[in-house]
SERO-4910 file (N, C-alpha, C, O; in steps of 0.05 Angstrom, whole numbers):
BEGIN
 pado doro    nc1    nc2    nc3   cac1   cac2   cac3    cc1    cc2    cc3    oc1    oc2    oc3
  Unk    A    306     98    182    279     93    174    272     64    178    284     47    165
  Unk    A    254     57    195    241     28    203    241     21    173    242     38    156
  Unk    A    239    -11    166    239    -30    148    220    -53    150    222    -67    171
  Unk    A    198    -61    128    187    -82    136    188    -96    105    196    -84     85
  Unk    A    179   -119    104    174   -137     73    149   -140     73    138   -148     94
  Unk    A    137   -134     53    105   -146     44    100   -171     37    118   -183     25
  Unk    A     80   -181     41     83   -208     35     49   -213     29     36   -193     23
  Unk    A     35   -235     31      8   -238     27     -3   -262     16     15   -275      6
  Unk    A    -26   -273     15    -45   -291      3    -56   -291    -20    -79   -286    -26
  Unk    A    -31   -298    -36    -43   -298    -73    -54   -313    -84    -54   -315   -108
  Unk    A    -70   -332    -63    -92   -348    -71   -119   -332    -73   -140   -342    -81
  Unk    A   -115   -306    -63   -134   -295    -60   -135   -284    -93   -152   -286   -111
  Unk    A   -113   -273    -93   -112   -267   -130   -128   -283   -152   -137   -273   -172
  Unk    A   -130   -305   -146   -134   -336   -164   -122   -356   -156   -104   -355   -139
  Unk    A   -132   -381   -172   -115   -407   -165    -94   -405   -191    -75   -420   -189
  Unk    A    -94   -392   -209    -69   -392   -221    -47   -390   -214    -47   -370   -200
  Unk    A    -24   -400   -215     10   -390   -200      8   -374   -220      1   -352   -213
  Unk    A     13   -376   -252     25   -351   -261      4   -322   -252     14   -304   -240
  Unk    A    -17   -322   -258    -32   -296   -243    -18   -280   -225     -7   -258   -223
  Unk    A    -25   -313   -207    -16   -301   -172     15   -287   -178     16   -262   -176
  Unk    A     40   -302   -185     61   -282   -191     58   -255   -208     55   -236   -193
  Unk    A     57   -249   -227     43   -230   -239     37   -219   -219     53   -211   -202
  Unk    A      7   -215   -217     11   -188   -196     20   -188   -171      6   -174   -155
  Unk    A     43   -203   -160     59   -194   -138     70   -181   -149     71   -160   -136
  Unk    A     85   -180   -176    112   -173   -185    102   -135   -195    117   -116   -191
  Unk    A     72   -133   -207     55   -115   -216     54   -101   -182     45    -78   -185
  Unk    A     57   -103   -169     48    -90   -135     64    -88   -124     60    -79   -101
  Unk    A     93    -96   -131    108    -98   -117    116   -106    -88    130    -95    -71
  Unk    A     95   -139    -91    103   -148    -68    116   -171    -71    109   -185    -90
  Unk    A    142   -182    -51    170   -196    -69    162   -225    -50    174   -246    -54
  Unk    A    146   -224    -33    128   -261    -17    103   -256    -23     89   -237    -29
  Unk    A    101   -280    -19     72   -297    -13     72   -310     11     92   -323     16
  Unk    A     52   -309     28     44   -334     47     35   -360     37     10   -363     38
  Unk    A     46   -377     30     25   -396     11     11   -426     23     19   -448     29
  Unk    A    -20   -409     23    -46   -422     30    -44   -443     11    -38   -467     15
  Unk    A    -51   -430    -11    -64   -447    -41    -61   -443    -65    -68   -421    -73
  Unk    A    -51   -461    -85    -40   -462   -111    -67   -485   -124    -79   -505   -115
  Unk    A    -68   -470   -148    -82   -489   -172   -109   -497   -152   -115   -521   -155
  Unk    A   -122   -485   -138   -142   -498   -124   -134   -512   -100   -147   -516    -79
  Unk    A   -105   -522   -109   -104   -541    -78    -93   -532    -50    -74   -516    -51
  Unk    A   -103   -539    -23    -87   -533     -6    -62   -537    -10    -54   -556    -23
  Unk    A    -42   -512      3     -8   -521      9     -4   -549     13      9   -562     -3
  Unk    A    -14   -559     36     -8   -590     44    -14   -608     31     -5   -630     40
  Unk    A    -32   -610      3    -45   -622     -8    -33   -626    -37    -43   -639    -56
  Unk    A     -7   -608    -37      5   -610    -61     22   -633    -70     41   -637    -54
  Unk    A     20   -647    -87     35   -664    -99     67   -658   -110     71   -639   -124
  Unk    A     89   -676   -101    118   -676   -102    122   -659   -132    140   -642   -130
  Unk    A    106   -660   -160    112   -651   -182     95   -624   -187     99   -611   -207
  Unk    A     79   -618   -171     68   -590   -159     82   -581   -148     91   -563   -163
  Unk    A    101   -581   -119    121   -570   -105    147   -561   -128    159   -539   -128
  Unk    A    150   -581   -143    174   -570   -149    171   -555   -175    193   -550   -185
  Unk    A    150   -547   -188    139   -535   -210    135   -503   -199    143   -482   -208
  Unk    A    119   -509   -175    116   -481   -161    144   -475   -153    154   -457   -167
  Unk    A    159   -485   -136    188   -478   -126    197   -460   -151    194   -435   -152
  Unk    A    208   -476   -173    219   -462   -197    201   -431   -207    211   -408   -205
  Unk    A    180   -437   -215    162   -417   -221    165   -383   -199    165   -361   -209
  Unk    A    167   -389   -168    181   -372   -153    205   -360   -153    209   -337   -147
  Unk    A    229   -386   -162    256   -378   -157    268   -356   -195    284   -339   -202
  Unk    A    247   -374   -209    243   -347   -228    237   -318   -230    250   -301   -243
  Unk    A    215   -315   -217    208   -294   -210    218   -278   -191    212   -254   -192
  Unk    A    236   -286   -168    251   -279   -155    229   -269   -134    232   -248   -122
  Unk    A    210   -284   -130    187   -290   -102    198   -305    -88    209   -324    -97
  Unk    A    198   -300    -59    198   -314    -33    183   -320    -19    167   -301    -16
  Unk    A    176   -345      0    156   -352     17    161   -342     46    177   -350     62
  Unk    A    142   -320     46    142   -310     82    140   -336    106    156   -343    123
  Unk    A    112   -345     96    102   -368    112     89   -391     96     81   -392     73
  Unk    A     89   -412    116     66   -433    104     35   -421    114     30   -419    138
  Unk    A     20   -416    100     -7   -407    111    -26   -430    121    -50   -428    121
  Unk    A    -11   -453    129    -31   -483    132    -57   -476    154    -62   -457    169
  Unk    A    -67   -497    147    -99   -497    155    -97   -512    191   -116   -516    205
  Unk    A    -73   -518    198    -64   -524    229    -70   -525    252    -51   -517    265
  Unk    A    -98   -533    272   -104   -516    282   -135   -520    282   -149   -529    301
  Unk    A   -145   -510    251   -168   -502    248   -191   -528    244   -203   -532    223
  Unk    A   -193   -543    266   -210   -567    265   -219   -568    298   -210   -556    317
  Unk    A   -234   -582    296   -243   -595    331   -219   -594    353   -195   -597    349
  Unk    A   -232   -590    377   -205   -599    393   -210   -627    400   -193   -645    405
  Unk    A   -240   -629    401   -248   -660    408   -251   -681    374   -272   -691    367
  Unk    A   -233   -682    363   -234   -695    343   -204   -714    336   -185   -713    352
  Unk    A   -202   -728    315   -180   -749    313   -148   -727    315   -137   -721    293
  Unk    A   -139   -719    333   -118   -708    335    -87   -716    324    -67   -705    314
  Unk    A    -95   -739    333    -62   -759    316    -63   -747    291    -47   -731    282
  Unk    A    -90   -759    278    -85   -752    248    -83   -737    240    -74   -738    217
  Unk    A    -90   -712    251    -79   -685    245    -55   -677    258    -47   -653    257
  Unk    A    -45   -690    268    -11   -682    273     -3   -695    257     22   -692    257
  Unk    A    -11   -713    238      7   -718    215      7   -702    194     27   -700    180
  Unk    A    -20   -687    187    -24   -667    171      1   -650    178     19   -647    161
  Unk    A      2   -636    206     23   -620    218     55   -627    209     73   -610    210
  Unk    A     57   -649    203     88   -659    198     87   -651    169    108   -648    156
  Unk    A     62   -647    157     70   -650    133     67   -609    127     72   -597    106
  Unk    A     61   -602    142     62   -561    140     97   -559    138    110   -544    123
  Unk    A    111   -584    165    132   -578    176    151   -577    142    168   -562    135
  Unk    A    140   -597    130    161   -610    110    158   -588     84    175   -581     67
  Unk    A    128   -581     90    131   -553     73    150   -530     68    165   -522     49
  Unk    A    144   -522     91    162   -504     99    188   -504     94    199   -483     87
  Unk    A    208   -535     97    234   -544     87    236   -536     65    255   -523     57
  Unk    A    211   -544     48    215   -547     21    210   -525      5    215   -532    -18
  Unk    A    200   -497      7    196   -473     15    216   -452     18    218   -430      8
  Unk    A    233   -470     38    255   -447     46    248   -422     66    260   -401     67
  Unk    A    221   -430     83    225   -412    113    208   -428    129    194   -448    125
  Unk    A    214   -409    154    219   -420    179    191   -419    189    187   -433    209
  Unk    A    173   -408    180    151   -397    190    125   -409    179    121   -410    154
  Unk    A    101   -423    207     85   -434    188     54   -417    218     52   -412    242
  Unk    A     37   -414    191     16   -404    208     -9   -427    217    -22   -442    202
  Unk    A    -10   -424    243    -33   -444    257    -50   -432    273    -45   -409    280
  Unk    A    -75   -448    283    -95   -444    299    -97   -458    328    -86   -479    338
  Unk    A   -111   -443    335   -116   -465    359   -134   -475    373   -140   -469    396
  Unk    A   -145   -494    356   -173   -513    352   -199   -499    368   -200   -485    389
  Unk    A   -227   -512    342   -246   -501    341   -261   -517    376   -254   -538    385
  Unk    A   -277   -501    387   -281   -520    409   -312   -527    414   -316   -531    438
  Unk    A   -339   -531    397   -349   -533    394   -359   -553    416   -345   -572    423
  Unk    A   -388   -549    428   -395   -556    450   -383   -559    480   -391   -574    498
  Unk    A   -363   -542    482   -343   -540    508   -341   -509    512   -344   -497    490
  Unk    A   -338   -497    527   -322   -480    535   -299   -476    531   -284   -491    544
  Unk    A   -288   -459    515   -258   -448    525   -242   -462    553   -224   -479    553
  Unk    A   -255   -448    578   -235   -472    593   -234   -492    597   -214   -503    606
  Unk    A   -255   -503    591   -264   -541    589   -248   -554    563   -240   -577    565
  Unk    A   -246   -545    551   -216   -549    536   -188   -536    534   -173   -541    515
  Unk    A   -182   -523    550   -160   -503    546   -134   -526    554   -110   -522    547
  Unk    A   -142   -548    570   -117   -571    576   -105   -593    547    -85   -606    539
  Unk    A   -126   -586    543   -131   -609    510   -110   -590    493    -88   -598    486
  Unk    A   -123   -561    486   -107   -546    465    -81   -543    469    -65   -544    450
  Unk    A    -71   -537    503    -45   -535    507    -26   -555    500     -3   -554    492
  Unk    A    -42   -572    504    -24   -604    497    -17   -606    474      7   -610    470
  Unk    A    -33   -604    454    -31   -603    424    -12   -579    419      7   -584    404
  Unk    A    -14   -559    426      4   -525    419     32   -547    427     47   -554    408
  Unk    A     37   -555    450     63   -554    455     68   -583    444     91   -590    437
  Unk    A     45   -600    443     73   -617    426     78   -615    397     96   -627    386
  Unk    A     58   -596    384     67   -583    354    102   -565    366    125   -570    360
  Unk    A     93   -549    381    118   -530    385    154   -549    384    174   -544    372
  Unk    A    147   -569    403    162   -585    411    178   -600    376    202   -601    370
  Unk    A    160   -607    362    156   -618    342    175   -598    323    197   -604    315
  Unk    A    157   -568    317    172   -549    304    201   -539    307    213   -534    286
  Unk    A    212   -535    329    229   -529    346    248   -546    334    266   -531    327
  Unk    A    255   -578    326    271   -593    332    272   -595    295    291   -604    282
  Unk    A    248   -585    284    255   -575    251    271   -548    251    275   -540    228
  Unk    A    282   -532    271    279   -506    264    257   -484    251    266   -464    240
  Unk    A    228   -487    253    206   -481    253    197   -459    271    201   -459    295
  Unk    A    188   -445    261    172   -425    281    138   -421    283    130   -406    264
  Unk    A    125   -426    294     97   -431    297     87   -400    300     97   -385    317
  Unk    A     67   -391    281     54   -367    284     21   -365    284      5   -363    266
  Unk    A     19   -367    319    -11   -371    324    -28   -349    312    -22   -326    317
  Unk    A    -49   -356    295    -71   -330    288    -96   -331    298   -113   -348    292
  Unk    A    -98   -316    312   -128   -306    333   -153   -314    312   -163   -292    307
  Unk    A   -159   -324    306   -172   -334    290   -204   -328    301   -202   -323    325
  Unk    A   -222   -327    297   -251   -326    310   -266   -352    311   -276   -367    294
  Unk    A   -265   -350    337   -280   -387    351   -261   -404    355   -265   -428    358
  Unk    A   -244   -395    355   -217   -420    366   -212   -405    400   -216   -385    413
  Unk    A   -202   -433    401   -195   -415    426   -188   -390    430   -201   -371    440
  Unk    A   -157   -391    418   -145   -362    420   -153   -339    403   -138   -328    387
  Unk    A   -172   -334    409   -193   -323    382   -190   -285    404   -185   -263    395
  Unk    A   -194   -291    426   -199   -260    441   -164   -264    456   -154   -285    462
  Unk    A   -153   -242    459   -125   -228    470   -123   -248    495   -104   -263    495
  Unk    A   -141   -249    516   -133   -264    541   -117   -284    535    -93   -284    539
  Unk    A   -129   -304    525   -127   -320    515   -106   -329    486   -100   -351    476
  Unk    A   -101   -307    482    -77   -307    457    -50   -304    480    -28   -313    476
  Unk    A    -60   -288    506    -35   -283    522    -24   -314    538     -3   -322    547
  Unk    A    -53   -326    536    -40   -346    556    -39   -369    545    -31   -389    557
  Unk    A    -46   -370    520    -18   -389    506      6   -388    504     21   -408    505
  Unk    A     11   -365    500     42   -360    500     58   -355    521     82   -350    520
  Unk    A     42   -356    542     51   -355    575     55   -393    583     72   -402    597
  Unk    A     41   -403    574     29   -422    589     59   -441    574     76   -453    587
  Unk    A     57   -438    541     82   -453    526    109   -444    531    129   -459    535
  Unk    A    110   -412    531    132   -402    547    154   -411    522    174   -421    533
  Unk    A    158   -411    491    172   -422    480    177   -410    463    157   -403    449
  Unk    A    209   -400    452    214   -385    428    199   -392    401    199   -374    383
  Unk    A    187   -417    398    186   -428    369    156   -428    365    147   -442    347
  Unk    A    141   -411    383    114   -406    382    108   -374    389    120   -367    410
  Unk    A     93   -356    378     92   -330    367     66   -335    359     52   -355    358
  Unk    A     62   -300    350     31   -293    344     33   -279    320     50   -262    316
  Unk    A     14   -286    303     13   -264    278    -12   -251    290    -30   -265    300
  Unk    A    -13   -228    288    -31   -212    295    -44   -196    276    -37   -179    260
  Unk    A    -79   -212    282    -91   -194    257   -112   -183    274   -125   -191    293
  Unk    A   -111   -158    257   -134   -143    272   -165   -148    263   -181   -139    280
  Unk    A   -170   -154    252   -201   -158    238   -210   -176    255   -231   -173    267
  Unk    A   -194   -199    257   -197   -220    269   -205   -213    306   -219   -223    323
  Unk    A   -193   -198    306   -201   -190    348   -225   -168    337   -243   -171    354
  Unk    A   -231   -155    324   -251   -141    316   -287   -158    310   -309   -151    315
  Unk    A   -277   -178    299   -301   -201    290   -310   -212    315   -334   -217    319
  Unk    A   -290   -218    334   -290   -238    367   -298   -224    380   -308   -231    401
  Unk    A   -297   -190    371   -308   -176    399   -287   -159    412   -294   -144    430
  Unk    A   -263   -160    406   -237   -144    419   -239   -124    400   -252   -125    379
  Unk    A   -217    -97    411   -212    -76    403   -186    -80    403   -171    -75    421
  Unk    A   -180    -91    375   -147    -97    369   -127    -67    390   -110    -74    406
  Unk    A   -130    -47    387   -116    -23    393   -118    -22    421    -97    -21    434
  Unk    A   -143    -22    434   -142    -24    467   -138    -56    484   -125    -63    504
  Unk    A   -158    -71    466   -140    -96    488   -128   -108    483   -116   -119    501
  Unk    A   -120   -118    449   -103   -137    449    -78   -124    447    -60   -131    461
  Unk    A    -75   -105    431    -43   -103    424    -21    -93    459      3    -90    465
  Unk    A    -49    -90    473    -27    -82    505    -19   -115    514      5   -117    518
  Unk    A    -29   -133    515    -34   -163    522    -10   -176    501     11   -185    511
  Unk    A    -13   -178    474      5   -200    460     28   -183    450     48   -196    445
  Unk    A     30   -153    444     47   -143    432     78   -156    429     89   -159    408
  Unk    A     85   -161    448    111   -182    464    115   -198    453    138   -206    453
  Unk    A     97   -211    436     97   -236    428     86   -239    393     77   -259    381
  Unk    A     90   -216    385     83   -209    349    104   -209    334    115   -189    326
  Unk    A    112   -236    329    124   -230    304    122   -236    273    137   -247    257
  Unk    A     94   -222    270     84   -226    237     51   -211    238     37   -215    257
  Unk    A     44   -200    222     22   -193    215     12   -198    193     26   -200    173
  Unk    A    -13   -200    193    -35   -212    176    -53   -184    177    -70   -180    195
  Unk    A    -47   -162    154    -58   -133    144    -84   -149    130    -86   -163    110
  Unk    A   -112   -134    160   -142   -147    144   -150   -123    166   -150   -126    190
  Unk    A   -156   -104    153   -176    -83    170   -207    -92    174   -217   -109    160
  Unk    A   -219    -82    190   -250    -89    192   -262    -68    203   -248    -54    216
  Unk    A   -292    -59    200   -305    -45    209   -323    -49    229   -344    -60    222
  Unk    A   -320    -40    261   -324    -50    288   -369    -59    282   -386    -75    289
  Unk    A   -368    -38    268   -400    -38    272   -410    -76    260   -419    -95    273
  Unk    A   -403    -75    237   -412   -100    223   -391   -125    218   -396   -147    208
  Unk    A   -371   -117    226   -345   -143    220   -338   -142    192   -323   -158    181
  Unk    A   -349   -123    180   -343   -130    148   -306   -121    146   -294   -105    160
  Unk    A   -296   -136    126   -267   -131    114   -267   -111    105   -285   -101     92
  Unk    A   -241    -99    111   -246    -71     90   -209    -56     92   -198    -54    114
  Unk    A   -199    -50     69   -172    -53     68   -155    -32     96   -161    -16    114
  Unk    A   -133    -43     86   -122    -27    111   -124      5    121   -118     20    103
  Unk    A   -129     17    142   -136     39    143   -164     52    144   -170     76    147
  Unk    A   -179     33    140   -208     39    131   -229     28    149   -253     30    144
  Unk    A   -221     19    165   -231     -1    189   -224     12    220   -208     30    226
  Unk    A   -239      1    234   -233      2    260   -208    -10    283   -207    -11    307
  Unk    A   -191    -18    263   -166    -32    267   -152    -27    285   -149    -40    305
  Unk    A   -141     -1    278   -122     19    297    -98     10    282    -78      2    294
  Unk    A    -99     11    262    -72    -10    244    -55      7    241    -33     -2    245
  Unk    A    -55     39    232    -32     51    235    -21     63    260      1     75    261
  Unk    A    -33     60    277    -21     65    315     -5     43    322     18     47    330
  Unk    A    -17     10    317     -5    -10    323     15    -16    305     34    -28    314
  Unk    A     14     -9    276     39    -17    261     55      8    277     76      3    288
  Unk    A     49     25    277     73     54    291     90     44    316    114     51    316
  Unk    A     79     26    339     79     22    368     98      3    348    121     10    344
  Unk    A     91    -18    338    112    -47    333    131    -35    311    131    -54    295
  Unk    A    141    -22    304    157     -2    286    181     14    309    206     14    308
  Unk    A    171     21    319    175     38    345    193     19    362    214     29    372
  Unk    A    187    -11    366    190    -26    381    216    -41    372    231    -54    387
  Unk    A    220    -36    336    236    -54    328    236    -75    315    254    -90    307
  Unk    A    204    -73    312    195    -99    287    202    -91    256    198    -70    244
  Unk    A    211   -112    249    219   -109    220    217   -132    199    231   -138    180
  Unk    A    198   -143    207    182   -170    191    172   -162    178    176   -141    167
  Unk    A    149   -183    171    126   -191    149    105   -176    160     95   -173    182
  Unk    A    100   -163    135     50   -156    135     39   -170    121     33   -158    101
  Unk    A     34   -190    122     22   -207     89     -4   -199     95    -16   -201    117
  Unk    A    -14   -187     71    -36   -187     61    -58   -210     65    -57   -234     57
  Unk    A    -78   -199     79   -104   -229     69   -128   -202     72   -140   -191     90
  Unk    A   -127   -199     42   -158   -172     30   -180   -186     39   -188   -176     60
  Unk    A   -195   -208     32   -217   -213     45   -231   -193     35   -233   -179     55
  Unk    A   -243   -180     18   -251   -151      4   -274   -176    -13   -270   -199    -18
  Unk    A   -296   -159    -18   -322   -175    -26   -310   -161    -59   -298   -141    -64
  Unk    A   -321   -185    -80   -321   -182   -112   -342   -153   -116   -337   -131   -126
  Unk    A   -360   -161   -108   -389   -137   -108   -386   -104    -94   -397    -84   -102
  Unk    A   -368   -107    -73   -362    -85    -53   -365    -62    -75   -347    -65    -93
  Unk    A   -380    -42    -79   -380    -18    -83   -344     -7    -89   -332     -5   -110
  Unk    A   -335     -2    -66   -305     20    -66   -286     -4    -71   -269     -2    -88
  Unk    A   -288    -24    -56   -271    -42    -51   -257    -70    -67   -235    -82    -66
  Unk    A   -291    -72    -90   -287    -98   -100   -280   -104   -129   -270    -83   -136
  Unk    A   -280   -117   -145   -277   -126   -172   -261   -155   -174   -267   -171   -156
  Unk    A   -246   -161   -189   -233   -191   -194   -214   -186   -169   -211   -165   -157
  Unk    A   -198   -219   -163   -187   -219   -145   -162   -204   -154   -152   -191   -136
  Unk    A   -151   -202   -172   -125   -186   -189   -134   -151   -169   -119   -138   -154
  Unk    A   -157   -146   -174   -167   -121   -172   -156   -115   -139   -139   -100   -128
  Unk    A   -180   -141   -127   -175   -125   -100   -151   -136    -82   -151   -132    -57
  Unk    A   -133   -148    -94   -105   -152    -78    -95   -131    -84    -77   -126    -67
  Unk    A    -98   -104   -108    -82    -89   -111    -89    -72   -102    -72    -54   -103
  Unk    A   -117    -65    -88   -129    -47    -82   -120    -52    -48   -108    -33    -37
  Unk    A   -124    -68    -36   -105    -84    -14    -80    -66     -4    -77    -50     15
  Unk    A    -59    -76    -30    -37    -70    -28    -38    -39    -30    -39    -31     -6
  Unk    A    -40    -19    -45    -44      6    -54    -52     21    -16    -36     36     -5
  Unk    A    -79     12     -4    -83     22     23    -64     16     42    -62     32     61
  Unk    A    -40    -14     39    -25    -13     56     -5      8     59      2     19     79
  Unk    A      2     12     33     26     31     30     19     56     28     38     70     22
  Unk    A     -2     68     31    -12     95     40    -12     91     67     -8    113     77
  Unk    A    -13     74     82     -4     77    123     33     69    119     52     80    131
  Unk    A     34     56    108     65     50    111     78     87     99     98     98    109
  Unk    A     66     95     85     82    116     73     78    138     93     97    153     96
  Unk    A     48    143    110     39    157    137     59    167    155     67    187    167
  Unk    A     67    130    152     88    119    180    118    127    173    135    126    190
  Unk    A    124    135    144    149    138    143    163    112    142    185    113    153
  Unk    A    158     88    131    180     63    137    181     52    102    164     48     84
  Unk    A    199     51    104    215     38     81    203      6     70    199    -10     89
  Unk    A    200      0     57    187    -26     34    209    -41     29    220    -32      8
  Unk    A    223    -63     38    249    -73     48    250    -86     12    269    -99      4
***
């Protein structure tokens, strides 16, 4: 029986840590991706924040899938240095964390074209990669909408072009659904090769709206089946994205991470795979 770990964005829960633990532990999911604590970005946490959260995890016997940093998600024509120092500091996260895995973008490109910057982004991808690599780091690009690698082509030929173990795709489907792709027909034939992590955010093709797993236009239990099939046995972290107001969907964030989680594991249970 295939095996995967749940994992997810319990900033979405609240900015509380105790909350956010709580109902991982209530959902039984044993990571977090961690975006954001107490309001603040991951990167933005202070030395006596890190180690308050650290403990508060190693209590609860929570693990960090990924760093969920914000990497990525800025100009490509903007102060770059200084955001590769931001980048050193995802890296140091991650050390401090205890995994290997940090999620990035690949810059907003505002007044250019895609290929009129595609030399700029590469440069930046690989000397983050270069960077990560020599931490033992693994870079997990997310198709993000309006970044470059926002549509499959283009998610393919980053990872053609870097050609590098320490750079990977988390693959979310909402996200190629919002850009205009049909996660099931074009992207997952194009990056599949190159997935190792998912980001579980269904969407509905007509309007882009979020909507939990299974319930969308995703194709999320064919493509989790195909990467199951294939031998994947990673992370799904959760990012609900589910409106407070939504009719079926919504209520406090406690509510709809669990409502989140609850649709994942009705396709995981579909699929027959085990909850590692």
């Amino acid at each position: 029986m295939p095996k995967v770990q749940l994992s997810g964005f319990a900033d979405e829960i609240g900015p509380d840590p105790r909350e956010q633990i709580a109902v991982l532990r209530e959902t039984g999911v044993r990571h977090l991706e961690l975006r954001g604590v107490w309001g603040r970005n991951v990167l933005d946490l202070s030395p006596p924040d890190i180690g308050e959260f650290r403990r508060m995890l190693a209590d609860a016997g929570i693990g960090v899938s990924a760093i969920g940093s914000p990497i990525g998600k800025v100009q490509i024509r903007s102060d770059l240095d200084a955001h590769f120092d931001r980048f050193q500091i995802a890296v140091e996260r991650a050390r401090q964390f205890d995994t290997p895995n940090i999620r990035i973008f690949s810059f907003y490109h505002e007044g250019a074209s895609a290929a009129d910057c595609r030399d700029a982004v590469l440069e930046q991808l690989e000397r983050m990669t270069h960077y990560a690599a020599r931490s033992g780091c693994i870079l997990l690009h997310e198709n993000e909408k309006d970044i470059y690698g926002d549509l499959p082509e283009r998610c393919r030929d980053l990872m053609l072009s870097i050609s590098h173990p320490n750079l990977r795709t988390t693959f979310d489907p909402a996200n190629f659904i919002q850009s205009g792709a049909n996660p099931r027909e074009d992207a997952w034939p194009l990056v599949s090769q190159y997935v190792d992590y998912f980001h579980i955010k269904d969407a509905a093709a007509s309007s882009g709206k979020v909507v939990p797993a299974g319930h969308g236009d995703g194709g999320l239990e064919w493509i989790l089946g195909q990467a199951l099939a294939a031998g994947f046995e990673g992370f799904l972290s959760l990012e609900p994205h589910l409106r407070p107001d939504d009719p079926l969907h919504g209520g406090t964030g406690s509510e709809r991470f669990a409502k989140a989680v609850a649709a994942l594991r009705r396709v995981l249970d579909r699929l027959d795979v085990q909850v590692a």
